[in-house]
Residue frames relative to the residue before (quaternion, step in Angstrom):
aa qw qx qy qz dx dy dz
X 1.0000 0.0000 0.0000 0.0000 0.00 0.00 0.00
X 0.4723 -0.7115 0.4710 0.2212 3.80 -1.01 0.91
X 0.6501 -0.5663 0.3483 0.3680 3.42 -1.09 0.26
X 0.2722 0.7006 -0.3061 0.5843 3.66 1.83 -0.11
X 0.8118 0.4086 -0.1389 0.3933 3.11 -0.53 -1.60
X 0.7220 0.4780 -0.1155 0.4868 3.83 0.45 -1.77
X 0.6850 0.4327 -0.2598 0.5253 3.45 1.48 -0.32
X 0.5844 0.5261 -0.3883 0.4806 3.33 1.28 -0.38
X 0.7646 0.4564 -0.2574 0.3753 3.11 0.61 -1.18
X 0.6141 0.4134 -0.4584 0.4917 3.76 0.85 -0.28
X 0.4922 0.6322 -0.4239 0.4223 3.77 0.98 -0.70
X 0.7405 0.5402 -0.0934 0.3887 3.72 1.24 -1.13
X 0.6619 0.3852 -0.2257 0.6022 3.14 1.32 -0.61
X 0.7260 0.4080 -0.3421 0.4352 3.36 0.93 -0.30
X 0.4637 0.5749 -0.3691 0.5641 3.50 1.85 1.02
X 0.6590 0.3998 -0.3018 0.5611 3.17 1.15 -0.48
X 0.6650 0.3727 -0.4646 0.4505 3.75 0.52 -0.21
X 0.4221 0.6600 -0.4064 0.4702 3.60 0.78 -0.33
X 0.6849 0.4792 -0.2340 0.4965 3.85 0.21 -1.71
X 0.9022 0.0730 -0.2469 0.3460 3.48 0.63 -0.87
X 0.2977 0.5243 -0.6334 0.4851 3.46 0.96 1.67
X 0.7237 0.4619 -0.3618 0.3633 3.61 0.53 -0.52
X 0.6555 0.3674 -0.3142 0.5802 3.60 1.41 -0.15
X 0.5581 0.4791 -0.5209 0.4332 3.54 0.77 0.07
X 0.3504 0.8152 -0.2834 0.3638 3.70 1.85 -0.94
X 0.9188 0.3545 0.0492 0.1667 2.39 -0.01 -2.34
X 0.4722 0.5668 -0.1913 0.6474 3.01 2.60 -0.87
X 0.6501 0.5129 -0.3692 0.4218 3.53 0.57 -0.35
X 0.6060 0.5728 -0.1481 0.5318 3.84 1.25 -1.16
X 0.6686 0.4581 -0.1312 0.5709 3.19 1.35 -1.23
X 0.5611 0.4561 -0.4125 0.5540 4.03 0.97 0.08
X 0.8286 0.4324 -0.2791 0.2202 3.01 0.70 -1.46
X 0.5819 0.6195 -0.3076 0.4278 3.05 1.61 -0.76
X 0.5625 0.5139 -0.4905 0.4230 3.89 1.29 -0.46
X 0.5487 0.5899 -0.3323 0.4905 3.95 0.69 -1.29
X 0.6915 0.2876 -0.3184 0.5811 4.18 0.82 -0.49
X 0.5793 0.6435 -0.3175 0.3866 3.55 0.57 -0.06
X 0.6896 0.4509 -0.1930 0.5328 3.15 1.23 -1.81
X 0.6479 0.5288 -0.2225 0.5012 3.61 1.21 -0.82
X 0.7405 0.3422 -0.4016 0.4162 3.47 0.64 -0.19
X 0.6243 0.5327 -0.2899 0.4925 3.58 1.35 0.27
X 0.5148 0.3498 -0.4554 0.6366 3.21 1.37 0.28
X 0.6915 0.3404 -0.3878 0.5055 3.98 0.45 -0.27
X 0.5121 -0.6692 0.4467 0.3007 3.69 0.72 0.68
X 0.5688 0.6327 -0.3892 0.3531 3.91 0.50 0.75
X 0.6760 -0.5719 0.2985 0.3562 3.46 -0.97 1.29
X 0.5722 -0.5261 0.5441 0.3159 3.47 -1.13 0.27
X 0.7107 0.3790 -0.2179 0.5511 3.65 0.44 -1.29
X 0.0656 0.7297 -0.6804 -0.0175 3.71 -1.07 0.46
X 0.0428 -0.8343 0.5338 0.1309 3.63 0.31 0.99
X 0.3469 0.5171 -0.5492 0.5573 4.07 0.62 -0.04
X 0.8192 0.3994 -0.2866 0.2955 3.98 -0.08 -1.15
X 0.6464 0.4963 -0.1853 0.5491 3.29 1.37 -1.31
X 0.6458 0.5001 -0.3568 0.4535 3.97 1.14 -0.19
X 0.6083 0.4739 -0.3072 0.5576 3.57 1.44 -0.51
X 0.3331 0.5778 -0.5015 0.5511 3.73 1.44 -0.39
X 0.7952 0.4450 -0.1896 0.3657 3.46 -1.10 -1.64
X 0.7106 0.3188 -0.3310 0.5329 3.70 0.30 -1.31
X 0.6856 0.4811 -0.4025 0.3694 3.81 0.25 -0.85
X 0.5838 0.6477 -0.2448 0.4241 3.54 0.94 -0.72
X 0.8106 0.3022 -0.1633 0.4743 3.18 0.64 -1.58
X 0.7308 0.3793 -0.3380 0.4559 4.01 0.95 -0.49
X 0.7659 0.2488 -0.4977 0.3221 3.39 1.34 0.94
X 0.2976 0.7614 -0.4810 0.3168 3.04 1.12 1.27
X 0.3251 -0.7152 0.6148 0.0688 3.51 -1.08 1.66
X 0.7005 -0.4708 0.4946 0.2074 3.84 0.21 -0.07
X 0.4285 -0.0235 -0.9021 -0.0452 1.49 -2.45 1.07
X 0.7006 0.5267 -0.3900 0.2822 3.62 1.26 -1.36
X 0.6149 -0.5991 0.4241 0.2881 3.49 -1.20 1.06
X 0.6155 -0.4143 0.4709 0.4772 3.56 -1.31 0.49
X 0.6766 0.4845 -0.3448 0.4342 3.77 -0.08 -0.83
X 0.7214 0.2047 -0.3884 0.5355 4.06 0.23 -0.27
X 0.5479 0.4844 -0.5883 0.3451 3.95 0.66 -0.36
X 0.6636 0.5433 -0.3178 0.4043 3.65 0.82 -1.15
X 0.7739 0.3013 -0.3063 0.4653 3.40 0.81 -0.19
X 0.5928 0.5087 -0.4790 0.4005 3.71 0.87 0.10
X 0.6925 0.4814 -0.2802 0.4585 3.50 1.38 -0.93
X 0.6587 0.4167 -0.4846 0.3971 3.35 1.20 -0.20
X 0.6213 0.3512 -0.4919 0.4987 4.19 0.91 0.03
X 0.2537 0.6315 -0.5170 0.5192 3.70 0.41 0.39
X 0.8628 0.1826 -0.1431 0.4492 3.29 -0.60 -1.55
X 0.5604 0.5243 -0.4901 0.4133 3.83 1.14 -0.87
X 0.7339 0.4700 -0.3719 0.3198 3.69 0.42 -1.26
X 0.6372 0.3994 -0.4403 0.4905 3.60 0.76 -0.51
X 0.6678 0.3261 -0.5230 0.4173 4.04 0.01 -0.31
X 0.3920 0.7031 -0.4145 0.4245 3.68 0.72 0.06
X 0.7961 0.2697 -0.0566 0.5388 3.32 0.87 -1.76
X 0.5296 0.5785 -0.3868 0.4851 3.76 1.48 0.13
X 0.7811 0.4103 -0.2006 0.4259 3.28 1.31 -0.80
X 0.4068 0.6447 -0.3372 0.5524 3.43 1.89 -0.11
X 0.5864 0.6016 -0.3390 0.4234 3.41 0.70 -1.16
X 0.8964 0.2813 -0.1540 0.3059 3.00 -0.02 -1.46
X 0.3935 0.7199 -0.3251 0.4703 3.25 2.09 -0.23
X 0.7074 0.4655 -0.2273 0.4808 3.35 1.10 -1.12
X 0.7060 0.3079 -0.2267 0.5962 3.94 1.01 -0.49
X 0.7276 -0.6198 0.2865 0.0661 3.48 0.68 1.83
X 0.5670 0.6487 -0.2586 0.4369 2.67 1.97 0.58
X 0.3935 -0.6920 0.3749 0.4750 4.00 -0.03 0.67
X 0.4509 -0.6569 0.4292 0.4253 3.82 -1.04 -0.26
C-alpha cells in the first residue's frame, strides 16, 4: 500500500472514531435533555423554550472556530435540539401524558 493510501486510511479511521464520540455525545445530551423534559412537566412548563433554544444556537455559533460555517453549525444544532424535543415529547406521550 502507498503512502496516499496508508494516509487515507488512518485519516479514515480517525473519522470513524470521531462519529462514535459524537453519538456517544449525542446519546448522552439526548438522556439529559429527557430527565429536563420529565421535569418540566412535573413543573407544568412547555417543552419548546425558544428564549432557551436561541441562546443554544447563538452560544454555539459565536464559539465556533471552524472550518464548518456559521450556517451548518446553526443548522446541525438546530436538528439536535429539534430531535431531542421530539424525544421530550415522545416521552411524555409514552407516560399517558398530554403534551
Amino acid at each position: 500500500m502507498n503512502q496516499r493510501a496508508q494516509t487515507l486510511n488512518r485519516l479514515r479511521r480517525q473519522i470513524d472514531r470521531i462519529d462514535q464520540s459524537l453519538l456517544h455525545l449525542l446519546n448522552r445530551r439526548a438522556s439529559a435533555a429527557l430527565r429536563i423534559g420529565t421535569l418540566k412537566k412535573q413543573q407544568g412548563l412547555p417543552i419548546f423554550d425558544a428564549k432557551r433554544e436561541g441562546n443554544v444556537l447563538r452560544r454555539m455559533i459565536h464559539t465556533n472556530s471552524g472550518p464548518l460555517s456559521e450556517t451548518a453549525v446553526r443548522e446541525i444544532f438546530r436538528r439536535i435540539l429539534r430531535e431531542n424535543r421530539w424525544l421530550q415529547k415522545e416521552n411524555v406521550r409514552a407516560r399517558g401524558k398530554p403534551c
